[in-house]
BASE-477827 format. One record per residue (C-alpha): x, y, z; residue number from 1. Coordinates in pm, 1 decimal, decimal comma, always signed. Example, Ala and Ser with C-alpha at 12.3 -4.5 7.8 and 13.67 -1.06 7.14 Angstrom:
% residues 2
+----------+----------+----------+-----+
|       px |       py |       pz |   i |
+----------+----------+----------+-----+
|  +1230,0 |   -450,0 |   +780,0 |   1 |
|  +1367,0 |   -106,0 |   +714,0 |   2 |
+----------+----------+----------+-----+
//
This chain:
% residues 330
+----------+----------+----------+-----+
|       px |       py |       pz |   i |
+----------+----------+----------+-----+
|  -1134,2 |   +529,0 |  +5077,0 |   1 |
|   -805,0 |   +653,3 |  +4884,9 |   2 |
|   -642,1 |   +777,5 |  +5170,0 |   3 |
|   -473,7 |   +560,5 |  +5384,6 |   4 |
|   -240,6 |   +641,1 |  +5756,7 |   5 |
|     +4,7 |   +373,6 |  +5640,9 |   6 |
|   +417,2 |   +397,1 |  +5691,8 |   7 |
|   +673,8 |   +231,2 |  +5508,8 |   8 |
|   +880,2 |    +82,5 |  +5849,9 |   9 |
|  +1159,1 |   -103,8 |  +5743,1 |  10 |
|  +1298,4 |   -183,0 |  +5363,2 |  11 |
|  +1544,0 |   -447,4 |  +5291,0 |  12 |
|  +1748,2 |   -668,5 |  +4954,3 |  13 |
|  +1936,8 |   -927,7 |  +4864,5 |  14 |
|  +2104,5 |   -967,1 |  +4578,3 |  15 |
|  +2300,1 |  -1304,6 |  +4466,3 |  16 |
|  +2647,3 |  -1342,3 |  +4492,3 |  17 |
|  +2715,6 |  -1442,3 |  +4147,6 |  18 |
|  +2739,3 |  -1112,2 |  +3909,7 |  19 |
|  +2759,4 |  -1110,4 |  +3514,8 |  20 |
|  +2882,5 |   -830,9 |  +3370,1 |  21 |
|  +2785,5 |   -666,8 |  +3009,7 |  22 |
|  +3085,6 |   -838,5 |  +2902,7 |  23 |
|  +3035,9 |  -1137,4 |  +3045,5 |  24 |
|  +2678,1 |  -1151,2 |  +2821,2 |  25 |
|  +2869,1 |  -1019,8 |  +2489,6 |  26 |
|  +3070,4 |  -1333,0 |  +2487,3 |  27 |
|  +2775,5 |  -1586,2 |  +2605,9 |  28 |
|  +2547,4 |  -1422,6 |  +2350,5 |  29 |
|  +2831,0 |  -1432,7 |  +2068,7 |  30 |
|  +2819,5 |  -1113,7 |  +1976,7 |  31 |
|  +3052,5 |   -799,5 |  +1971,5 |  32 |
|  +3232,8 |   -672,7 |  +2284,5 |  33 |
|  +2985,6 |   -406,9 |  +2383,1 |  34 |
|  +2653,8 |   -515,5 |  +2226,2 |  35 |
|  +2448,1 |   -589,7 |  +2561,7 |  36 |
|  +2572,7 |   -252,5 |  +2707,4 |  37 |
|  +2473,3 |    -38,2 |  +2454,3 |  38 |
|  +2119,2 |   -272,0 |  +2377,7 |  39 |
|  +2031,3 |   -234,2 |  +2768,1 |  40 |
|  +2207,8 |     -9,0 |  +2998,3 |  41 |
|  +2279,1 |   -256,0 |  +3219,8 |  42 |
|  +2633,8 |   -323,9 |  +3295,3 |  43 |
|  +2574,7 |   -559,1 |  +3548,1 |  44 |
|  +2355,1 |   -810,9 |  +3676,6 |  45 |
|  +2345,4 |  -1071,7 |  +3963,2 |  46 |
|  +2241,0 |  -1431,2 |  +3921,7 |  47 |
|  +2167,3 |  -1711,5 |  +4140,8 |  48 |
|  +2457,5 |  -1943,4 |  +4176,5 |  49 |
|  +2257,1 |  -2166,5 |  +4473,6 |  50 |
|  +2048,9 |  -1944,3 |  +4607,9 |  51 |
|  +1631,9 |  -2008,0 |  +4614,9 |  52 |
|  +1391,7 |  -1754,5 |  +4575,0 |  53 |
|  +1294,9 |  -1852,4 |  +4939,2 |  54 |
|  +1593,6 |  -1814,5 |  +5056,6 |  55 |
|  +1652,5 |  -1470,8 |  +4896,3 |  56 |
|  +1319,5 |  -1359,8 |  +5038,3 |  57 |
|  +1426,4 |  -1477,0 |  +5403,7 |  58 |
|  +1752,8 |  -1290,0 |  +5352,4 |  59 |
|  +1584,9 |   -940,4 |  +5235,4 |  60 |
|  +1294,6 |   -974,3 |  +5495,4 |  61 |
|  +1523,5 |  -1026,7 |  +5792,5 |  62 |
|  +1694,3 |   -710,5 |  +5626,9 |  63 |
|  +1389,0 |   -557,8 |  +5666,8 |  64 |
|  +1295,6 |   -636,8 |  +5969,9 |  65 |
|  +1639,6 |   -548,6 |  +6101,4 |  66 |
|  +1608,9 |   -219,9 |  +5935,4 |  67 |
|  +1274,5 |   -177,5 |  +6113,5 |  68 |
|  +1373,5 |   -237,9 |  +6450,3 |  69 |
|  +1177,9 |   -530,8 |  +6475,0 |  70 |
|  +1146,9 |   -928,4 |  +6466,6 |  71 |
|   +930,3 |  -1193,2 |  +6288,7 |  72 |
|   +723,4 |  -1196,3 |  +6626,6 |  73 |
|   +602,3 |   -840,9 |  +6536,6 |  74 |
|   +503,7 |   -954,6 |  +6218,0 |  75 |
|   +131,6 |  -1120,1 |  +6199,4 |  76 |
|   +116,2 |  -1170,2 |  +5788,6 |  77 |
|   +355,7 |  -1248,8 |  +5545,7 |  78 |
|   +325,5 |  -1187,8 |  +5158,7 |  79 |
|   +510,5 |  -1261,5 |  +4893,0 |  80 |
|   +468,5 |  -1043,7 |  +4612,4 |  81 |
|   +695,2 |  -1220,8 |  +4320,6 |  82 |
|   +613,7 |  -1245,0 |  +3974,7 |  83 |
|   +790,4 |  -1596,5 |  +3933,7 |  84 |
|   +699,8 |  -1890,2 |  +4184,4 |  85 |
|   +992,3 |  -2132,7 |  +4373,6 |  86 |
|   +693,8 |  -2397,7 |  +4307,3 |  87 |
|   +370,1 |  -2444,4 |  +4123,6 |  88 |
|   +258,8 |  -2582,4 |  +4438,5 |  89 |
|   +261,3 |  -2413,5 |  +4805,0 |  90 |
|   +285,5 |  -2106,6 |  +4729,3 |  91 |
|   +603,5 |  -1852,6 |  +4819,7 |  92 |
|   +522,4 |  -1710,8 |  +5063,0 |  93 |
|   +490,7 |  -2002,4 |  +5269,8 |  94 |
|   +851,7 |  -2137,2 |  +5168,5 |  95 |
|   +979,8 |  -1820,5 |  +5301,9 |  96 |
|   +799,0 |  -1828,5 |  +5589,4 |  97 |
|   +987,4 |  -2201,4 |  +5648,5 |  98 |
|  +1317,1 |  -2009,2 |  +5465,7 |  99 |
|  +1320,3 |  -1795,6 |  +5824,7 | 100 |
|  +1279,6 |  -2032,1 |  +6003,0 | 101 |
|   +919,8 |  -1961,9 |  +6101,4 | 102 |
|   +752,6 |  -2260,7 |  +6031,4 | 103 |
|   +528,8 |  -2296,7 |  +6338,4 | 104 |
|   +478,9 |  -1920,0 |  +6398,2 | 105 |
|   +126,3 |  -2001,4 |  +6259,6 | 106 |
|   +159,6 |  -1648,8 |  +6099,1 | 107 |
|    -50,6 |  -1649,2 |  +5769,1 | 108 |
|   +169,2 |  -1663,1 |  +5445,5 | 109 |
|    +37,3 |  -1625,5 |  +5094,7 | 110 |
|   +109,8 |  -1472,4 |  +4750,3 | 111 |
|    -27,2 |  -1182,8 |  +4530,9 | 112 |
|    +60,0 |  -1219,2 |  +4184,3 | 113 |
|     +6,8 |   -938,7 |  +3897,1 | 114 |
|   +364,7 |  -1038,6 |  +3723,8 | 115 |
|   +599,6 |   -665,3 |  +3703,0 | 116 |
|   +339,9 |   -485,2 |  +3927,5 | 117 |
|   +317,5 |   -754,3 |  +4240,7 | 118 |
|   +460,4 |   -572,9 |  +4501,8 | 119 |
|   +266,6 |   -221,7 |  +4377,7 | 120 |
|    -53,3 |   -427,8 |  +4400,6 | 121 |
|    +33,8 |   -625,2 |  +4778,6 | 122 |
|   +101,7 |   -304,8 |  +4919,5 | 123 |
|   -176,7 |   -147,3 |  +4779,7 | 124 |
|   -401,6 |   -418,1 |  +4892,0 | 125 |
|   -269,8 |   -493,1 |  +5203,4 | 126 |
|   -271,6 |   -142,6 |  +5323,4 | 127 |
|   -657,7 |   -129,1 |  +5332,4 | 128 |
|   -587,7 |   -453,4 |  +5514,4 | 129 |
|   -374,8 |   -271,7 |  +5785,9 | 130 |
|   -602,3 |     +6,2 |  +5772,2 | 131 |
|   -887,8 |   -186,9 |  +5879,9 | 132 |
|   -698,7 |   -310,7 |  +6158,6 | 133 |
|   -731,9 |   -693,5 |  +6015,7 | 134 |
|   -304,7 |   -666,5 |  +6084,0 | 135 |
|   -109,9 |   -456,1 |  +6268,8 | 136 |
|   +239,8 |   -518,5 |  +6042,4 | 137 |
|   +251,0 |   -699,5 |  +5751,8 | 138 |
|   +575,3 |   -804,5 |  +5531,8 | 139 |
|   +599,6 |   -801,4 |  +5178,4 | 140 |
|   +872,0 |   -989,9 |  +5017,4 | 141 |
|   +880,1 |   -986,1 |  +4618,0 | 142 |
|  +1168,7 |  -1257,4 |  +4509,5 | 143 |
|  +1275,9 |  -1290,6 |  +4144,9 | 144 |
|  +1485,3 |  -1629,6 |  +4001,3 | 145 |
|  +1408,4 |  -1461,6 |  +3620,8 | 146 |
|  +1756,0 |  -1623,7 |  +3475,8 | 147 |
|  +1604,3 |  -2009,9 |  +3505,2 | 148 |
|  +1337,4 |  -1875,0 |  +3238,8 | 149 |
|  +1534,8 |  -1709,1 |  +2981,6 | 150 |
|  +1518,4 |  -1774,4 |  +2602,3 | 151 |
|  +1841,2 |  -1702,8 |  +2464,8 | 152 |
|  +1808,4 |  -1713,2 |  +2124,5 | 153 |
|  +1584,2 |  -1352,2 |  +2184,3 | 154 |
|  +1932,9 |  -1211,0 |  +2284,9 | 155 |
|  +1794,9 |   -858,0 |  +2340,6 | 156 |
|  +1517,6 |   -915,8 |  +2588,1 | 157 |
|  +1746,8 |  -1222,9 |  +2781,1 | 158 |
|  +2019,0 |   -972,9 |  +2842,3 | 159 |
|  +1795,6 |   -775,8 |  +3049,7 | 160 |
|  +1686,2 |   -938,7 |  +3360,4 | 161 |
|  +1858,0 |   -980,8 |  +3663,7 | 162 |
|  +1792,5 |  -1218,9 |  +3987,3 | 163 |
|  +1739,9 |  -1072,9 |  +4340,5 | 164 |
|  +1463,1 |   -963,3 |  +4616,0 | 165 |
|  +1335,0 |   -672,6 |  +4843,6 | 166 |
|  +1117,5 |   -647,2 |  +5141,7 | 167 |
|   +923,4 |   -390,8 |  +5304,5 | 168 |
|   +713,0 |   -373,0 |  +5653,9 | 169 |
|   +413,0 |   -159,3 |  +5685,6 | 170 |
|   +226,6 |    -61,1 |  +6002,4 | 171 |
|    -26,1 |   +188,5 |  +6053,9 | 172 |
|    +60,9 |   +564,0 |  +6052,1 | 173 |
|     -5,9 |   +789,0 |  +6378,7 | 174 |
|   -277,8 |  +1048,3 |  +6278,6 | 175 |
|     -1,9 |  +1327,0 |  +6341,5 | 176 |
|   +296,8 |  +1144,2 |  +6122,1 | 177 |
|   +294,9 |  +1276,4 |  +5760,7 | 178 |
|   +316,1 |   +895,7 |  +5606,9 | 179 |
|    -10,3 |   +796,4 |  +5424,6 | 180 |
|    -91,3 |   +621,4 |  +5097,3 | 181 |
|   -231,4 |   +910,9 |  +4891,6 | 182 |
|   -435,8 |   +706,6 |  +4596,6 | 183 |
|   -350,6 |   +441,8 |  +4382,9 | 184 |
|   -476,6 |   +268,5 |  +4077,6 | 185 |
|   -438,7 |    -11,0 |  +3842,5 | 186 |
|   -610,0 |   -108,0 |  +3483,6 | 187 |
|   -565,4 |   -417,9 |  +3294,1 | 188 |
|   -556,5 |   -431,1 |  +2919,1 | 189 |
|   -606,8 |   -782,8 |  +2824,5 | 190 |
|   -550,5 |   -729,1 |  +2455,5 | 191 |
|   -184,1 |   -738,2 |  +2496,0 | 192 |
|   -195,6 |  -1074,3 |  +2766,4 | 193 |
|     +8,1 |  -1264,7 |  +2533,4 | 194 |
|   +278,8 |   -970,5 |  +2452,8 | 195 |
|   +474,9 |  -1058,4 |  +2754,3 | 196 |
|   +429,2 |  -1483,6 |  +2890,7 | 197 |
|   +573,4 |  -1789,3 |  +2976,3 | 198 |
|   +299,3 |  -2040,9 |  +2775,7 | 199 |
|   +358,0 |  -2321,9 |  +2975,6 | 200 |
|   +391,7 |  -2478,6 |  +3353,2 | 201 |
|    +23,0 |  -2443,7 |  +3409,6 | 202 |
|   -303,9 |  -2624,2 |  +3316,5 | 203 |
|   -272,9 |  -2557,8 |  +2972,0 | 204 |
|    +87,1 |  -2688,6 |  +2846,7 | 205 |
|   +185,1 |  -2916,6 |  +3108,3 | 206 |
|   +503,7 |  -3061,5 |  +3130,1 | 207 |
|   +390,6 |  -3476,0 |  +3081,9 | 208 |
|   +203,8 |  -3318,0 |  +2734,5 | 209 |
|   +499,9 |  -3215,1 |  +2576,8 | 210 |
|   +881,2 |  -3246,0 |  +2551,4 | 211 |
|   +970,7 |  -2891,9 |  +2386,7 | 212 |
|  +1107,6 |  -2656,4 |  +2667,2 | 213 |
|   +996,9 |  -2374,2 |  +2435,5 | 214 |
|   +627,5 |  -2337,2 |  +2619,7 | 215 |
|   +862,3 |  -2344,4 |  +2954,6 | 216 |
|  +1135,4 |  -1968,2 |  +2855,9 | 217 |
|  +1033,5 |  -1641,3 |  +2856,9 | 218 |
|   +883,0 |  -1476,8 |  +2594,5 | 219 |
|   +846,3 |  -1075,7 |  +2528,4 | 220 |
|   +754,2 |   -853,3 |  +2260,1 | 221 |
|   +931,5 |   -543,8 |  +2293,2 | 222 |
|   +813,0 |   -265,5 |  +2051,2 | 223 |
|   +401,6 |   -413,0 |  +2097,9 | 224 |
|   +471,9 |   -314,3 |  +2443,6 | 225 |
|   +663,8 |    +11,8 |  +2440,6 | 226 |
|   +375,2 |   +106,8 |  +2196,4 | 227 |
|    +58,6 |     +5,8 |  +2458,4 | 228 |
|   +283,5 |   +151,6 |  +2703,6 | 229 |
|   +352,0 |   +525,4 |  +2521,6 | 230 |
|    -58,0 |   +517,0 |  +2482,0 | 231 |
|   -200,3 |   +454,4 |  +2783,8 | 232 |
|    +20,6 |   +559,9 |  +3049,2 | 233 |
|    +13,9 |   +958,3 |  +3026,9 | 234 |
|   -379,3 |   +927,3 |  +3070,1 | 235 |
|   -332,6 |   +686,1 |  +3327,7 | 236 |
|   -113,5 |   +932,6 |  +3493,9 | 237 |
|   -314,8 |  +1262,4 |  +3431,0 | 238 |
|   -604,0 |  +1039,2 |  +3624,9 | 239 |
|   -377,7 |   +961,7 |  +3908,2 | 240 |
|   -276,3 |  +1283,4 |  +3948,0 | 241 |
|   -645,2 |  +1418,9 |  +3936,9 | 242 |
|   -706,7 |  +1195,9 |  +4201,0 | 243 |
|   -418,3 |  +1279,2 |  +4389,4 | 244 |
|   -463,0 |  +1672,7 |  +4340,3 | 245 |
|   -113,2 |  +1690,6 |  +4293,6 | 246 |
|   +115,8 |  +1744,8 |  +3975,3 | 247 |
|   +450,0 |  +1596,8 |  +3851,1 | 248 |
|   +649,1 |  +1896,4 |  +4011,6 | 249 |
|   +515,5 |  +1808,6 |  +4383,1 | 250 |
|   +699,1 |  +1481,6 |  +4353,4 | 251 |
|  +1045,6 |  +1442,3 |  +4498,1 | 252 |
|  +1092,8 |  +1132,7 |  +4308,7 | 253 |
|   +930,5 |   +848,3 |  +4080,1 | 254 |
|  +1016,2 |   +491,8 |  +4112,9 | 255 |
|   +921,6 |   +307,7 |  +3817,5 | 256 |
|   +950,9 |    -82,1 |  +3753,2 | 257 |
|  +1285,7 |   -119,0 |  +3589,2 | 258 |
|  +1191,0 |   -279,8 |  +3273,5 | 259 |
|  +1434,8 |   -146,6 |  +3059,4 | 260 |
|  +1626,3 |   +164,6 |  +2953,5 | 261 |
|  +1382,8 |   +204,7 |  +2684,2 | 262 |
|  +1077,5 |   +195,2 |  +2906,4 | 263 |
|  +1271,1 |   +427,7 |  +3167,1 | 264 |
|  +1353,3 |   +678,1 |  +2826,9 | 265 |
|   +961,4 |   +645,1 |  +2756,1 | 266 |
|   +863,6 |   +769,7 |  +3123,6 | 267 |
|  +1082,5 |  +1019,8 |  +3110,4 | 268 |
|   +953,2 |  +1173,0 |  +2790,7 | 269 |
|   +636,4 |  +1096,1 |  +2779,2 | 270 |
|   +587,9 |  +1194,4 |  +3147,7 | 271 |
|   +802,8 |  +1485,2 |  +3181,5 | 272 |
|   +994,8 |  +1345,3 |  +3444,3 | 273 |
|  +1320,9 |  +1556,4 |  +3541,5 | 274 |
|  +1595,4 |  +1373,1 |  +3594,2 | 275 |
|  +1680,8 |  +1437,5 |  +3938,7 | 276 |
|  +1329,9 |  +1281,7 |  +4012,5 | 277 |
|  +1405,2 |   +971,9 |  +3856,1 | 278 |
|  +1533,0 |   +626,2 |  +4094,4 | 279 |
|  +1727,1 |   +465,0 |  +3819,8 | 280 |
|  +1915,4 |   +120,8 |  +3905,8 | 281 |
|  +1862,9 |    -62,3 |  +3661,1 | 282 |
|  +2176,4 |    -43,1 |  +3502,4 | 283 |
|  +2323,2 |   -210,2 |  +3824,8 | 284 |
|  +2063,1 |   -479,1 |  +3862,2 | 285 |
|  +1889,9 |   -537,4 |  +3550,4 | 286 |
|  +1502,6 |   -562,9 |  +3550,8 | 287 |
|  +1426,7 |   -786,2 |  +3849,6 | 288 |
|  +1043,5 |   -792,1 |  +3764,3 | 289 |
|   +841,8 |   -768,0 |  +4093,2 | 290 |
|  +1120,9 |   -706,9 |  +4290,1 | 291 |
|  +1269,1 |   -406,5 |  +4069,8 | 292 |
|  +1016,8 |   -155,8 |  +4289,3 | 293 |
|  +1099,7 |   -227,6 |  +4609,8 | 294 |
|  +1472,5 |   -261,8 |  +4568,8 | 295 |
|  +1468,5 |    +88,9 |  +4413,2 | 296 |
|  +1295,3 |   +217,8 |  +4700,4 | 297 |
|  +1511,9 |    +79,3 |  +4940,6 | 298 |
|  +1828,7 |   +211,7 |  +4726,2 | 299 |
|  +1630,7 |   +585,8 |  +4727,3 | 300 |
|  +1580,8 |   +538,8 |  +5121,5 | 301 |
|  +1910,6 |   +461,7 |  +5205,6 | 302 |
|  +2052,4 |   +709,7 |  +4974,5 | 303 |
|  +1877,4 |  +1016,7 |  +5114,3 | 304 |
|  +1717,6 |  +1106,3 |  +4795,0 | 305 |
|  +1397,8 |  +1042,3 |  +4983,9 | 306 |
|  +1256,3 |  +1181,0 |  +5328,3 | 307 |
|  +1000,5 |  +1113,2 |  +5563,8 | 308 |
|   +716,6 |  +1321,0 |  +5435,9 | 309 |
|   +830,8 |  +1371,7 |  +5115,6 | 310 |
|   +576,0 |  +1298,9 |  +4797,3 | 311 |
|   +665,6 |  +1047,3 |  +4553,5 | 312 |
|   +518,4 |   +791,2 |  +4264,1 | 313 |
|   +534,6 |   +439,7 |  +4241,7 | 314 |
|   +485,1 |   +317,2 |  +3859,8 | 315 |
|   +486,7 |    +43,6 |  +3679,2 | 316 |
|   +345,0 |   -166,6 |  +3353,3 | 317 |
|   +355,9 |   -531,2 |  +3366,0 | 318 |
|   +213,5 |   -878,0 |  +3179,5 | 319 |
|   -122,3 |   -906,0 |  +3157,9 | 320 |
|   -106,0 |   -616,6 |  +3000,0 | 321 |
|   -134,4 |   -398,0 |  +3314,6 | 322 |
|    -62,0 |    -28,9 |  +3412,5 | 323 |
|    -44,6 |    +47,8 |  +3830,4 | 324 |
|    +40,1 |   +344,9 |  +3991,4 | 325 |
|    +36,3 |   +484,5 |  +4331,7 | 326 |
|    +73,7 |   +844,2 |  +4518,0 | 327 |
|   +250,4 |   +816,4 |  +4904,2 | 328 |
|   +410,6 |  +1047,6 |  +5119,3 | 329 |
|   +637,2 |   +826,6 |  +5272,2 | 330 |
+----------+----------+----------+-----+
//
C-alpha cells in the first residue's frame, strides 16, 4: 500500500528570537569579513537565547494547530520528529506535550528519530497509521537546538546550522479531495554511519567515563558525504519516480532538507531540478536538521508557490547514512 488519502491540515514554525548574521560568524570565527557568506549561503541564522526545544515545539504546534482550525483536543497523538533530544531521558515528545500545557490529556507522545530525515520518516510512518484509522489527527513537531553541539574549530560545517522548529497536522483525506501520499521510500547506507555523528551522550562514551567534551560536538565530513550523496541519489530518485509514474517535470516543487548550499547545488544538477521548482531557505535559516523540511513547506504553503492538488517531492539525505524521499499531492 503506496497510496495513501492523507492531507497536510495545518503547518506551523518558530524560530528563536536571537539572530546571527554572516557577519556576526566572520568575527566569532576570526576570519575575514565575508568568509561564512560566501562558504554557506546563509546570511542569517537564529539561535536560542532561552528558548527549549520543548518550548519551540509547543510554540510551532499551537501554530499549527491554529493554522488548522483546530485545538490540542482534536489531536489524539503527538510526535516529535527531531534529530537532537531536550533529554536523553523522556523522550520529546512528551516534554512538549507538558510544553502545551497538555500534561494530563493522556494523548500518546513519542519520538521518531532518523537524524536529517525525521520528520520525512514520522509522516511517512504515521500516515499508514492514520490510514488505518489507529488516529484520526496526528501532530508532528520536529525541534532543532543544533548550536549547543557545535565544534568550532571545524569553522565551515559550524557556520551552517541554525536553531528552530515546524509542525504539521495530518488527517485523513476525503476519497473526492485530491490530497494523498503518492509513494515514498527510504535506504540506509551504513558504510558512511560515522561520516556525520555526535560520538558521545549514549551507552558508549558516557559522560562519568570521560572529561573531553570532544565525544559530546558535532562532527561532519563534508566532501565523504557530498560524494555518497552525488552516487546514490539520482538512482534513488529514478526508483521513486518509477514508483510514482511520474517525472521531474510533473512536480510543482521539491523540498529538500537544507543541508547546505552545496548539497542544494548537487540536487539541482544532478537532479535536473529547475529553479523555479526549488523551496530554498536556507540562506535565511541555516540547516535546521529535522526541522529544515517542514519549515520549508510551511514557507512554500504560505507563499503560494504551492496549491492544494499540486504534485511535489520531499527529499532528503541524513546521518546514518540515509537517503528518503517521498511523492504527495498536497
Amino acid at each position: 500500500m503506496q497510496v495513501r488519502k492523507i492531507k497536510i491540515v495545518g503547518t506551523g514554525k518558530y524560530l528563536p528570537e536571537q539572530v546571527i548574521t554572516a557577519e556576526d560568524l566572520d568575527k566569532k570565527l576570526g576570519v575575514p569579513s565575508g568568509w561564512v557568506l560566501k562558504k554557506t549561503d546563509v546570511s542569517v541564522r537564529h539561535v536560542v537565547k532561552e528558548e527549549t526545544a520543548s518550548l519551540m515545539g509547543a510554540r510551532a504546534a499551537e501554530a499549527a494547530l491554529e493554522d488548522a482550525g483546530l485545538t490540542f483536543s482534536d489531536i489524539d497523538c503527538l510526535v516529535s520528529t527531531s534529530g537532537t533530544v531536550e533529554q536523553s531521558i523522556p523522550c520529546t515528545a512528551s516534554l512538549i506535550q507538558k510544553a502545551l500545557g497538555q500534561e494530563h490529556s493522556g494523548v500518546p507522545a513519542f519520538d521518531i528519530n532518523s537524524t536529517c530525515l525525521s520528520f520525512l520518516t514520522g509522516l511517512d510512518v504515521m500516515s499508514y497509521m492514520v490510514a488505518a484509522g489507529r488516529y484520526q489527527r496526528v501532530l508532528l513537531v520536529a525541534t532543532e537546538v543544533a548550536s549547543v553541539g557545535l565544534d568550532w574549530s571545524h569553522k565551515e560545517s559550524a557556520a551552517l546550522f541554525g536553531d528552530g522548529a515546524a509542525a504539521v497536522v495530518i488527517s485523513r483525506a476525503e476519497e473526492d479531495e485530491a490530497s494523498q501520499i503518492i509513494c515514498s521510500s527510504m535506504q540506509t547506507y551504513s558504510a558512511g554511519a560515522h561520516l556525520s555523528q555526535i560520538r558521545g551522550g549514549g551507552t558508549k562514551i558516557h559522560r562519568r567515563h570521560t572529561d573531553e567534551i570532544e565525544p559530546f560536538l558535532f562532527e561532519m565530513d563534508g566532501r565523504a558525504i557530498y560524494k555518497m550523496a552525488s552516487q546514490i541519489l539520482p538512482d534513488f530518485v529514478d526508483a521513486l519516480f518509477q514508483v510514482g509514474g511520474c517525472q521531474m517535470t510533473d512536480l510543482k516543487l521539491v523540498i529538500p532538507h537544507q543541508g547546505s548550499a552545496m548539497a542544494m547545488r548537487l540536487i539541482s544538477k544532478k537532479l535536473r531540478i529547475a529553479e523555479h521548482q526549488l523551496m530554498n531557505i536556507s540562506p535565511t535559516h541555516g540547516n535546521t536538521i529535522a526541522a529544515s523540511i517542514p519549515m520549508a513547506l510551511h514557507e512554500a504553503i504560505k507563499q503560494g508557490r504551492i496549491k492544494r492538488g499540486e504534485r511535489l517531492l520531499l527529499l532528503g539525505t541524513s546521518a546514518g547514512f540515509s537517503v528518503g524521499g517521498m511523492i504527495l499531492e498536497y
